[in-house]
C-alpha positions as CSV (number, residue, x, y, z in Angstrom):
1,X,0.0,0.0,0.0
2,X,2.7,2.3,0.8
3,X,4.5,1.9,-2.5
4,X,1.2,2.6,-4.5
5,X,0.3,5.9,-2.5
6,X,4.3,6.9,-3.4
7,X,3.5,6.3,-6.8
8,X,0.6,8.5,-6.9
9,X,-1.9,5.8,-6.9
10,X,-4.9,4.7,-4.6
11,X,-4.6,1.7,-2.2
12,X,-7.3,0.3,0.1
13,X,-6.3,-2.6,2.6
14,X,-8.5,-4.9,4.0
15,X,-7.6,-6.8,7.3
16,X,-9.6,-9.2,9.7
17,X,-7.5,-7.8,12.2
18,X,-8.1,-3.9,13.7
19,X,-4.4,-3.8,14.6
20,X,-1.2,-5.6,14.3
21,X,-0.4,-8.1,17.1
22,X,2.2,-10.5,16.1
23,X,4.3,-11.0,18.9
24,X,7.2,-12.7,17.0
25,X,10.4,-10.7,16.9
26,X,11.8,-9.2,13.9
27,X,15.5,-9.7,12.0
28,X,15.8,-7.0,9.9
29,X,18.2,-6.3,7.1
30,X,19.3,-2.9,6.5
31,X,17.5,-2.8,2.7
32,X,14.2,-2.1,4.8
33,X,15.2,0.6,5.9
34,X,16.5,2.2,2.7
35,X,12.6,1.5,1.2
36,X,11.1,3.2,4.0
37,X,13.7,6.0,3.5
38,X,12.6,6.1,-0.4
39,X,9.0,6.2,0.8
40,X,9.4,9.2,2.8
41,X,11.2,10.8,0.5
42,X,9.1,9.6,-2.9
43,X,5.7,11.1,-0.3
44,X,7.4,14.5,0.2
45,X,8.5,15.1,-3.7
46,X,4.8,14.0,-4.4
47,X,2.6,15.7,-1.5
48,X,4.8,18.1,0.4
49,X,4.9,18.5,4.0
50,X,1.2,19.1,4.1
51,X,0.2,15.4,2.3
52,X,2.4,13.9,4.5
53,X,1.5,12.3,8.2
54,X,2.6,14.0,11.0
55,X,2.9,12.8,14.7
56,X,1.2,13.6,17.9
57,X,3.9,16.5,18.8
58,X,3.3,17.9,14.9
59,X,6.3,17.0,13.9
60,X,6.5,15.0,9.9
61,X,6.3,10.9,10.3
62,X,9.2,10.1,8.7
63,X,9.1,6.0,8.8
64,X,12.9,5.7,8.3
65,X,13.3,8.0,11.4
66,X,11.2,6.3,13.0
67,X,12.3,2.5,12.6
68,X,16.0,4.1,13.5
69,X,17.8,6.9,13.8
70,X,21.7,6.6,14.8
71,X,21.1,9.4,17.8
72,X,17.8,7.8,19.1
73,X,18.4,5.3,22.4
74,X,16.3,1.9,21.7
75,X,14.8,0.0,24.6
76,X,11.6,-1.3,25.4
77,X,9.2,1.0,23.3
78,X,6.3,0.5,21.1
79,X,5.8,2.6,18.1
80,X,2.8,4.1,19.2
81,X,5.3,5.4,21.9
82,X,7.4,6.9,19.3
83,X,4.6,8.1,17.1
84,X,2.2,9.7,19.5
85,X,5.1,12.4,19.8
86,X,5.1,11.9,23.8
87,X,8.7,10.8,24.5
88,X,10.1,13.4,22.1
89,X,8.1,15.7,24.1
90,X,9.6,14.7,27.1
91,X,13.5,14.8,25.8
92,X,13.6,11.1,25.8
93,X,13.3,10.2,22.0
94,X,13.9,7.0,21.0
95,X,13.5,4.8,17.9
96,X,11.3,1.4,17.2
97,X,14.2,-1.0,16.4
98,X,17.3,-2.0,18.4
99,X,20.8,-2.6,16.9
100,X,22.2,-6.4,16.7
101,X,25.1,-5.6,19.2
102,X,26.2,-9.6,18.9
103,X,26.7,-12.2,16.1
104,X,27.7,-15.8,18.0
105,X,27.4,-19.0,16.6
106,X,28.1,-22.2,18.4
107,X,29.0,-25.8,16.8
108,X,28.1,-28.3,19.5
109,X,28.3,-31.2,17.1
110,X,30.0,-34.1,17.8
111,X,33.7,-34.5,16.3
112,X,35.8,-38.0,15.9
113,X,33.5,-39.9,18.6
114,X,33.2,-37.0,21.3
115,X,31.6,-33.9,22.1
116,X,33.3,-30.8,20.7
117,X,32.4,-27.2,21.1
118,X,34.0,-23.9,18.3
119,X,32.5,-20.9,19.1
120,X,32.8,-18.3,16.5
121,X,31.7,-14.3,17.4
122,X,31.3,-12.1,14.8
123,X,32.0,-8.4,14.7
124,X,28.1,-6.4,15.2
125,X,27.5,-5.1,11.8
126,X,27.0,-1.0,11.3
127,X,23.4,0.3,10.8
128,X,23.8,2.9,8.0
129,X,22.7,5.9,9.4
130,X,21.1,7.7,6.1
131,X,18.3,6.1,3.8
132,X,19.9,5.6,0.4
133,X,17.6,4.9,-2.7
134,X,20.4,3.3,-4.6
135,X,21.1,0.3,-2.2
136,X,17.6,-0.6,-2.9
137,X,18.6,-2.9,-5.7
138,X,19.9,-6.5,-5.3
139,X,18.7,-10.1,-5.4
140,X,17.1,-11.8,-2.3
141,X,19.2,-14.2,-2.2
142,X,21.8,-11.9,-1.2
143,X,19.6,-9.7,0.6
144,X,18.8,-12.6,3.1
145,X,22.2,-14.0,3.2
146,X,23.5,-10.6,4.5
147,X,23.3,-9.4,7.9
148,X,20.8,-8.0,10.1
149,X,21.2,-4.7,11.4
150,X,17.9,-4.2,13.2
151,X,15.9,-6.1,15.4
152,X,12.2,-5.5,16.8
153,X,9.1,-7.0,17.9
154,X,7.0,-7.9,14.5
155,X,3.6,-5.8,15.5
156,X,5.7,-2.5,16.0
157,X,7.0,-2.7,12.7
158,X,4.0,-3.5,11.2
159,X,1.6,-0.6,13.5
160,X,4.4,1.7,12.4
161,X,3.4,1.4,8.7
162,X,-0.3,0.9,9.6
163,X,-0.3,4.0,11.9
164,X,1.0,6.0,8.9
165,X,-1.7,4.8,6.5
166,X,-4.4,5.3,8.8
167,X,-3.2,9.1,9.2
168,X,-3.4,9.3,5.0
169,X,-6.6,7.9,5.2
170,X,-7.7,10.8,8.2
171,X,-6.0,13.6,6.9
172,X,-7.5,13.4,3.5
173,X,-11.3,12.5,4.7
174,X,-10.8,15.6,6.6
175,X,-10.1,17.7,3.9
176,X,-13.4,16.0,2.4
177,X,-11.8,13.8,-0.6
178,X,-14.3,11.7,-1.7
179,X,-11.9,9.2,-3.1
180,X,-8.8,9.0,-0.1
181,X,-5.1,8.0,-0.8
182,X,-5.1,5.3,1.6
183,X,-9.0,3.6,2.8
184,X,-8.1,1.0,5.2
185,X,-11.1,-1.4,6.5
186,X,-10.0,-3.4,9.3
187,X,-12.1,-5.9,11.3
188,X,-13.4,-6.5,7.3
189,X,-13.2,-10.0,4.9
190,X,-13.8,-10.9,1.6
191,X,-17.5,-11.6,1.8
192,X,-18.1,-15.4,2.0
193,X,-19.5,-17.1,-1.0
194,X,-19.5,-16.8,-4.4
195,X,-20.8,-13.1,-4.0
196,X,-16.8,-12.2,-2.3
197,X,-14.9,-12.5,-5.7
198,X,-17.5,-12.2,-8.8
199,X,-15.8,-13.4,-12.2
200,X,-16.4,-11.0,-14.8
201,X,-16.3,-12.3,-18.2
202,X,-12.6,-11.7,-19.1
203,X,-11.8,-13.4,-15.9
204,X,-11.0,-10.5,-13.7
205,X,-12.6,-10.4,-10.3
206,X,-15.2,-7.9,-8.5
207,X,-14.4,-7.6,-4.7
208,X,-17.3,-7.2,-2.1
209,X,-16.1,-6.9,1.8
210,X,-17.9,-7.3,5.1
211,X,-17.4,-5.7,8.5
212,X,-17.0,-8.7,11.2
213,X,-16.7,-9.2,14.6
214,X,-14.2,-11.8,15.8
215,X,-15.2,-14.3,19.1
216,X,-13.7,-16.6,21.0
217,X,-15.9,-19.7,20.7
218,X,-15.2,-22.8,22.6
219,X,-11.5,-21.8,22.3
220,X,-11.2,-20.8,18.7
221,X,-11.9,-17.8,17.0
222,X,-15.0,-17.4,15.2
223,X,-15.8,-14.8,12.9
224,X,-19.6,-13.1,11.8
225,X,-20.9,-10.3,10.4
226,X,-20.9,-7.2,12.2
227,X,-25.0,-6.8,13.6
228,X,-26.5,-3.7,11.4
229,X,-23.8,-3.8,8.9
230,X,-24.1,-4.0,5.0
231,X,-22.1,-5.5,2.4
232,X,-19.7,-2.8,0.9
233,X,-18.8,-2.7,-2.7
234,X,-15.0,-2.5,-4.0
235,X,-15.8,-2.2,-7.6
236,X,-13.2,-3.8,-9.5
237,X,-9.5,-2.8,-8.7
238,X,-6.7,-2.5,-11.1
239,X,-4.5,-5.2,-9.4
240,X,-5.1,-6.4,-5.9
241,X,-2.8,-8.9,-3.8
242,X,-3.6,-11.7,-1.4
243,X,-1.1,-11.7,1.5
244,X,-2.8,-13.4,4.4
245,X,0.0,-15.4,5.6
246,X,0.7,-18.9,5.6
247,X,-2.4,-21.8,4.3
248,X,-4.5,-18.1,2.7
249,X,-8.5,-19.4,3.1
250,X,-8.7,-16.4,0.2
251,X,-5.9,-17.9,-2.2
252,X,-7.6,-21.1,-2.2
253,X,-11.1,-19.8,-3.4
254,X,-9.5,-18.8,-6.2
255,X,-8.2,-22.4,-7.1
256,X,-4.1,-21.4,-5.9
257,X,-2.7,-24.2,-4.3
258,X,1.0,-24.6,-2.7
259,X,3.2,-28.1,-3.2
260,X,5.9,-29.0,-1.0
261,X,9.2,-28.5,-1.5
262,X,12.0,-31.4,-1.3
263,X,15.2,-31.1,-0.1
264,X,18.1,-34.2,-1.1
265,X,19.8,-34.7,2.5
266,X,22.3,-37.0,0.6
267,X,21.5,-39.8,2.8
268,X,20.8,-42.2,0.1
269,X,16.7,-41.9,0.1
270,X,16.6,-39.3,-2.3
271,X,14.4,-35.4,-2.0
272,X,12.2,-35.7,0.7
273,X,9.7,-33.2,2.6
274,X,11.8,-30.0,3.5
275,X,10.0,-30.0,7.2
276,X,11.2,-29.1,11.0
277,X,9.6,-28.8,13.7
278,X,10.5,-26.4,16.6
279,X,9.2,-25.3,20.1
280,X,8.9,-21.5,20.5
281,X,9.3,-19.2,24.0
282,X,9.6,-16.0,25.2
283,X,11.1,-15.4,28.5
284,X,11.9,-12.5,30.3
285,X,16.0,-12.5,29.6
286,X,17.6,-9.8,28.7
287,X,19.1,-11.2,25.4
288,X,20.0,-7.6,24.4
289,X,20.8,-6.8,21.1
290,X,22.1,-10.2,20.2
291,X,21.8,-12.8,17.5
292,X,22.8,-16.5,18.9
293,X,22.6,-19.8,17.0
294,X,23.6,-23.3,17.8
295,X,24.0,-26.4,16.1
296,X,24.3,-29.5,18.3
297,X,24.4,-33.4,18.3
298,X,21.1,-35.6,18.7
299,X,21.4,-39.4,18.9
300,X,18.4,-41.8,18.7
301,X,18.3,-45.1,20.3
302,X,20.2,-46.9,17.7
303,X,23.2,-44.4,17.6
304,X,22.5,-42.6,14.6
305,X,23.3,-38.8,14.5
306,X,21.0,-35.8,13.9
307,X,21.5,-32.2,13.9
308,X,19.1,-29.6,15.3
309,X,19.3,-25.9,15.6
310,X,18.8,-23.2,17.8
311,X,18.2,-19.3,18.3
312,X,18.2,-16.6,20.4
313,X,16.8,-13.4,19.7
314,X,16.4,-10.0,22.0
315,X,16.0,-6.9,21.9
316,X,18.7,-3.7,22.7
317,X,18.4,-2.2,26.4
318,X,14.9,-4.9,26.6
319,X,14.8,-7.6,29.5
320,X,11.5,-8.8,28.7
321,X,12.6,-9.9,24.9
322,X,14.1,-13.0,25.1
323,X,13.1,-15.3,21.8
324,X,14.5,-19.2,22.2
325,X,13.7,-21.5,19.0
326,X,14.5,-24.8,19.7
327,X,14.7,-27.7,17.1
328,X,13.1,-31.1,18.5
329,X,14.8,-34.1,17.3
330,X,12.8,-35.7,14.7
331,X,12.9,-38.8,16.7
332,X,11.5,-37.3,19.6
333,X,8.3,-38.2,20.6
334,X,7.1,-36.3,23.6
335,X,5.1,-39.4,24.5
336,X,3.7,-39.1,28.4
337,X,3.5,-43.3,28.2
338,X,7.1,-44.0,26.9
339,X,8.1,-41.6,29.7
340,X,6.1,-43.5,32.4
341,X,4.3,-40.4,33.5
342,X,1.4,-42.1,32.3
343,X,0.0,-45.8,32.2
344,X,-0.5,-47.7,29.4
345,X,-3.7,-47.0,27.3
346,X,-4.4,-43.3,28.8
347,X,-6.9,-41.7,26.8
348,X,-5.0,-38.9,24.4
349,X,-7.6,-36.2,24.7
350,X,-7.1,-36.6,28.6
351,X,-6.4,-34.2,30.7
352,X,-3.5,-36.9,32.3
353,X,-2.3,-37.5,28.8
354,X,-1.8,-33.8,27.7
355,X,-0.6,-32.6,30.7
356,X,2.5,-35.5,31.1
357,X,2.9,-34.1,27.3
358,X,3.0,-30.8,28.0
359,X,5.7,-31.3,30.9
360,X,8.0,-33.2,28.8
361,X,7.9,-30.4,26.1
362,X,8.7,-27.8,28.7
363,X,11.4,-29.8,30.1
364,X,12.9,-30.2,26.8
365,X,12.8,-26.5,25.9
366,X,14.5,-25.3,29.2
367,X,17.0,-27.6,29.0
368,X,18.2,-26.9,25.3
369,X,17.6,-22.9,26.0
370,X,20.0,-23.4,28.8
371,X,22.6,-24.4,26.7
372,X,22.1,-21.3,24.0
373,X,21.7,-19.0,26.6
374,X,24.4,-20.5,28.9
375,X,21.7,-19.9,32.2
376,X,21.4,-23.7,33.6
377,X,17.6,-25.0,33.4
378,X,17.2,-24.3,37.1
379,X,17.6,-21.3,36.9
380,X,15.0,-21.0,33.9
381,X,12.5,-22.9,35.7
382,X,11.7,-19.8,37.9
383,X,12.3,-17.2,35.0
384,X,9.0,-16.0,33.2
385,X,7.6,-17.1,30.6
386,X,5.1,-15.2,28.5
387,X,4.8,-17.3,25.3
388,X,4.9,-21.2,24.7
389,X,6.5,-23.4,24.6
390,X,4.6,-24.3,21.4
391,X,5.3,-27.0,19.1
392,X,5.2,-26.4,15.5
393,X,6.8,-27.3,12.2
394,X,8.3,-25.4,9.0
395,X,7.5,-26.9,5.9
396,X,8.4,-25.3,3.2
397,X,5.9,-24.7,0.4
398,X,5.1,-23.0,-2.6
399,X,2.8,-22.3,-5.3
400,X,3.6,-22.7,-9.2
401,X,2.2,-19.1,-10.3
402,X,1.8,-15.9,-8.0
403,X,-1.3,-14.5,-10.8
404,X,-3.8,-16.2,-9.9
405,X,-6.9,-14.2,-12.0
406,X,-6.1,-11.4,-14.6
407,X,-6.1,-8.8,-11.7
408,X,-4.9,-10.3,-8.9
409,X,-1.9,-11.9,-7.6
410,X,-0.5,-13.9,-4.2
411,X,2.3,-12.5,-2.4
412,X,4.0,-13.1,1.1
413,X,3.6,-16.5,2.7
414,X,0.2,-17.0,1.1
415,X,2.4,-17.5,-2.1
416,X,5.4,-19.4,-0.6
417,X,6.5,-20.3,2.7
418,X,10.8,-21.3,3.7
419,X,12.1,-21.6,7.0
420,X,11.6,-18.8,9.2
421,X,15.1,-18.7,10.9
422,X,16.4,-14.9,10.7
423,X,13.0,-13.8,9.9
424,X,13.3,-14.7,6.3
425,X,9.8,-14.1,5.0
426,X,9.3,-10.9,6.3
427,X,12.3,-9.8,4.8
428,X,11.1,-11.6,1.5
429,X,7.0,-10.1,1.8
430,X,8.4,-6.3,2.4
431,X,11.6,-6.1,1.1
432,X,11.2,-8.4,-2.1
433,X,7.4,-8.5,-3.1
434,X,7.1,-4.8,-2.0
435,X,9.6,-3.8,-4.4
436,X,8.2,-5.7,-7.1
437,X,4.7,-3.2,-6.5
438,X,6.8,-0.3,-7.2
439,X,8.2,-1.8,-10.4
440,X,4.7,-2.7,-11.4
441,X,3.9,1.3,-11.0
442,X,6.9,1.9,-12.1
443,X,6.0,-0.4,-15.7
444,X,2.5,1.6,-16.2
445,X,3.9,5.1,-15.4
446,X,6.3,3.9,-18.7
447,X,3.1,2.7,-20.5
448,X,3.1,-1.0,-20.1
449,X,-0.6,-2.3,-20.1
450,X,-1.7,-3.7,-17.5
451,X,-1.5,-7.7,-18.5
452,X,2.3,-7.1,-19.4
453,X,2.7,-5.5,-16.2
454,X,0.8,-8.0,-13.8
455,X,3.2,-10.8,-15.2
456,X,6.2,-9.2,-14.3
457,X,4.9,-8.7,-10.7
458,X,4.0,-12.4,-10.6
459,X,7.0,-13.9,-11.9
460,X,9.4,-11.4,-9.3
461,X,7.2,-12.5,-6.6
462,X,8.2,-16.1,-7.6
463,X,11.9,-15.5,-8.4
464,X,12.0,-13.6,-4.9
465,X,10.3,-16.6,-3.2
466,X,12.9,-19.2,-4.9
467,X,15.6,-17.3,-3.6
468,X,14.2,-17.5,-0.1
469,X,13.3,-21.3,-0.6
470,X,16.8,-21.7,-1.5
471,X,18.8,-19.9,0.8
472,X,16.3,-21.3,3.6
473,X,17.2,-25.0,2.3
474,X,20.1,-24.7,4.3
475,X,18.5,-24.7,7.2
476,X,16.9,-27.9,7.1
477,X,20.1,-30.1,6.5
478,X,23.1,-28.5,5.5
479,X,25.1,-27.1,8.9
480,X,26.2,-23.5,7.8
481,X,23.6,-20.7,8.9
482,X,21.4,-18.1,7.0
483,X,22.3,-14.6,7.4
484,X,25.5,-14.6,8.4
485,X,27.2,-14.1,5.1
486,X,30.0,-16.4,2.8
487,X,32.6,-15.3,5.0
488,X,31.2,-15.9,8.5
489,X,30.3,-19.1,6.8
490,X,34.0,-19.9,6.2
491,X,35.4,-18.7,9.4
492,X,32.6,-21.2,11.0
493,X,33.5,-24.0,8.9
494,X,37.4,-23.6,10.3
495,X,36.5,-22.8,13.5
496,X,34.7,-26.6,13.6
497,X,37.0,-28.0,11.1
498,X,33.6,-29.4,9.9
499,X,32.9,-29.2,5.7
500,X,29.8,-26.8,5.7
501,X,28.3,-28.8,2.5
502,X,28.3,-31.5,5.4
503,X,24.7,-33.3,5.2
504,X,22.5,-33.9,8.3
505,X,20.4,-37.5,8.6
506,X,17.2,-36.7,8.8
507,X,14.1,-38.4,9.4
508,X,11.3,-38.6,6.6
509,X,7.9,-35.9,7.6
510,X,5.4,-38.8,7.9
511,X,7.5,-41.0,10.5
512,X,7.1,-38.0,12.8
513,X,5.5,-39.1,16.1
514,X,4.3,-36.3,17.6
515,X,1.2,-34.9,19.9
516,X,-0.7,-31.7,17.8
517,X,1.8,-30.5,15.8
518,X,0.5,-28.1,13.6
519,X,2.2,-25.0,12.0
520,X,2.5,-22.0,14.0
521,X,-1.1,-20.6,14.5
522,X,-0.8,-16.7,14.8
523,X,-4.4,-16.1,16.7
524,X,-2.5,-17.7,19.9
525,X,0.1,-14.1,20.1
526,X,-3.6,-13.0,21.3
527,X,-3.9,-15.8,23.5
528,X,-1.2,-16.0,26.0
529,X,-0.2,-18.4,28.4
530,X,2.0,-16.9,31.0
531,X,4.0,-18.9,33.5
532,X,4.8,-16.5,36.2
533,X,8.3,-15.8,37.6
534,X,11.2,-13.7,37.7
535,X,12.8,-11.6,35.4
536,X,17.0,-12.2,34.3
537,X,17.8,-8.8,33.6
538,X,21.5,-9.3,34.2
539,X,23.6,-9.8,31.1
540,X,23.9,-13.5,29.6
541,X,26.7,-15.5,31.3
542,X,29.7,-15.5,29.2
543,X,29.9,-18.7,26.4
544,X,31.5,-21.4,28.4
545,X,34.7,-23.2,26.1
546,X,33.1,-26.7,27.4
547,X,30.2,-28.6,25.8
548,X,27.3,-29.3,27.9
549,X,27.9,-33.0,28.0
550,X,31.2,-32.5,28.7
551,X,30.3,-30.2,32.2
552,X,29.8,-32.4,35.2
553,X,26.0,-30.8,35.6
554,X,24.6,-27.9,34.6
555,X,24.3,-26.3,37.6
556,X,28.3,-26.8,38.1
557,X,30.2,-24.5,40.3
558,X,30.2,-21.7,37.3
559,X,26.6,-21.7,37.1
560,X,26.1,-21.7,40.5
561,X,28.6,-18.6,41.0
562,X,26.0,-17.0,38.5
563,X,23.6,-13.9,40.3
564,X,20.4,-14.9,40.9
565,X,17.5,-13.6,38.9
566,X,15.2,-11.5,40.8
């Protein structure tokens, strides 16, 4: 939407949603922060001040400012703290995103029969400090194989750019335009039924909305129309894009359909699914500005090795940001009855049953975000948790063609879905696709028609997808990480004295014995389960040389040294 109202266009937005509440946190490369630069710049050249947002002190909305500025403090701050004008106000400015202040990567894999720890920290890379247009080229591959620079919580990114669209779609209904830059409808759908996308008869689609009201019914959310409300009429648009995140209810009704992608792990049985599965939790840890991965050993019962993968993300000057992904073993079962916790023939949908499940998941995450974070479980045990752990799996997907109807195309996960380790497809939805809706403007400002121009927006949405679905491959076998660039790649691979082309086993999506696994289901960052505790607002431990199974217990005399959390 932004990119169309730059390029002098109207955009209307349509969300189930009345504001932005993903609680996941945010990787960001620097590229985002050159297009916001070119938006505010493209808006002012267009508009002039008075066309352009302002916030709550009066002061213009520059998004580029806002997302970071080099003389702004970060900390723990929401972007309707920066935007209402109130901290400015009060001398204490401060900007959306913090800085990535640490690069680490640990190799806990075993080497020649025994455990074996290399360590490799990476210097923090430098934030520009000016948007600049001209870095705005580039393929995503590279794009998502570089660095990150910036780090924030998902919704305050995303309320940031919302915030600035509602305040088009304000300013100019105050000034009495009939037809607004920006008309935003959220708490809105696609009507249901065949009356929602009407084909005309050269294919292209008519768009009808309905205002809703969302519930929470027997545990899910349920949605219905909106008591006194009629169906409002979008005519017709030009081009419109579906973007409703992974498994799109929207995409489908109009016959898109994804396939999976297979990766070859080189373990003799050929491509198979390219699926993980992961627990997710965030803990009050001060993290800081720091991005932390692991690789580490797995065995099953029969010896054979696995590799699984870990992360730790924060937030700058935040102690309640501390994001642990944690890659379960695909041998590992989580089964209550196996355990003994349980007897034999329990009932699944039992209370007993989930809840002996549900303590050996916990278990598992605390023990393997120990050893990222360096603080031994016990310690975690009595540190809070406000998200998860929840079980989910990454399987990467993707669709053969992003035009699905002569005026409409699928973008952002809805289209194609990779691993989501360094934030990956937000990178790919707002860096990638969003570029590819200025080059469509850009194409019929140069007097392309509009079917010439369509399929070059489809077909960059796919090529930017491949290039995440490849870089992301990585990730599911091979034992160098994304985003940290060829040469941190190398200086890993001697640290380790491992080959990075190096192949993990793996074992095949359908032997997978777990208790509802599902992918990640976004309606829960609305539906928290908090497990009460302290905060760790002391800085991490330093990375101990050892590997965990080589330390005599976790709690050993340098752990216990440790301050306590409190």
């Amino acid at each position: 939407m932004l990119w169309t109202i730059a390029s002098g266009k109207r955009a209307v937005g349509i969300d189930v949603r009345n504001c932005p509440s993903l609680g996941v946190h945010w990787n960001i490369r620097q590229e985002f922060y050159h297009h916001l630069g070119t938006i505010d710049r493209l808006m002012l050249e267009r508009y002039g001040e008075d066309g352009v947002p302002r916030r709550g002190d009066g002061r213009l909305m520059r998004l580029a400012e806002c997302l970071y500025h080099p003389d702004w403090p970060a900390g723990p701050v929401a972007a309707d703290d920066v935007l209402t004008g109130f901290l400015g106000a009060a001398g204490m400015e401060t900007r959306v995103t913090g800085t990535v202040l640490h690069t680490e990567f640990i190799d806990d894999r075993w080497k020649s029969g025994g455990p074996h720890r290399a360590i490799t920290v990476s210097d923090p890379p430098t934030p520009d400090t000016e948007p600049d247009s001209a870095k705005l080229g580039g393929g995503m591959a590279d794009i998502l194989d570089g660095p990150s620079t910036l780090q924030a919580r998902a919704a305050d990114v995303l309320i940031l750019l919302r915030r600035y669209l509602e305040e088009i779609e304000a300013m100019d209904l105050a000034r009495g335009l009939e037809q607004p830059r920006a008309r935003l409808f959220s708490h809105h759908r696609v009507l249901p039924g065949p009356d929602g996308f009407t084909t005309l008869p050269d294919g292209r689609r008519h768009i009808r909305i309905e205002a809703i009201r969302e519930l929470d019914y027997a545990g899910r959310f349920r949605r219905v129309r909106a008591p006194g409300t009629d169906v409002i009429d979008l005519g017709v648009p030009e081009v419109f894009m579906i973007a409703e995140g992974f498994d799109s209810e929207d995409a489908k009704r109009l016959g898109f359909q994804q396939h999976d992608v297979h990766v070859d792990h080189q373990d003799g049985r050929g491509p198979v699914v390219a699926q993980a599965d992961y627990l997710a939790g965030l803990m009050d840890v001060l993290v800081d500005g720091r991005l932390r991965r692991r690789i580490a050993s797995a065995f099953d019962a029969q010896g054979t090795e696995y590799w699984v993968r870990q992360i730790a993300v924060g937030h700058e000057g935040d102690p309640a940001v501390g994001w642990v992904l944690v890659q379960v073993p695909d041998f590992k079962s989580f089964d209550p009855v196996a355990a003994g916790l349980v007897p034999e023939g329990t009932d699944q949908d039992s209370p007993e049953y989930y809840a002996g499940f549900q303590h050996l998941m916990r278990d598992f995450f605390l023990e393997q975000a120990g050893h990222i974070l360096e603080i031994p479980k016990e310690e975690l045990l009595g540190v809070q948790m406000n998200y998860g752990p929840k079980l989910f799996s990454v399987i990467e997907q993707i669709g053969d063609d992003a035009l699905i109807v002569p005026n409409g195309v699928v973008a952002g996960d809805s289209f194609g879905n990779g691993h989501f380790m360094t934030s990956g497809g937000a990178m790919t939805g707002m860096v990638g696709h969003g570029r590819r809706v200025r080059d469509y403007w850009r194409s019929r400002a140069a007097g392309r028609g509009v079917p010439e121009a369509l399929r070059e927006l489809a077909d960059g949405i796919k090529a930017d997808t491949e290039d995440w679905l490849q870089v992301s491959a990585r990730e599911f076998s091979e034992a160098a990480p994304i985003n940290f660039g060829a040469e941190r790649i190398q200086r890993i691979a001697r640290a380790s004295g491992t080959d990075p082309s190096a192949r993990a086993a793996a074992v095949d999506a359908g032997r997978r014995h777990r208790h509802t696994l599902v992918t990640l289901d976004y309606s829960d960052w609305r539906r928290p389960v908090m497990y009460p505790g302290r905060r760790y607002a002391y800085p991490l431990p330093p990375l101990d040389p050892r590997h965990p199974d080589e330390r005599t217990h976790p709690a050993d005399d340098r752990a216990a040294a440790l301050p306590r959390a409190s």
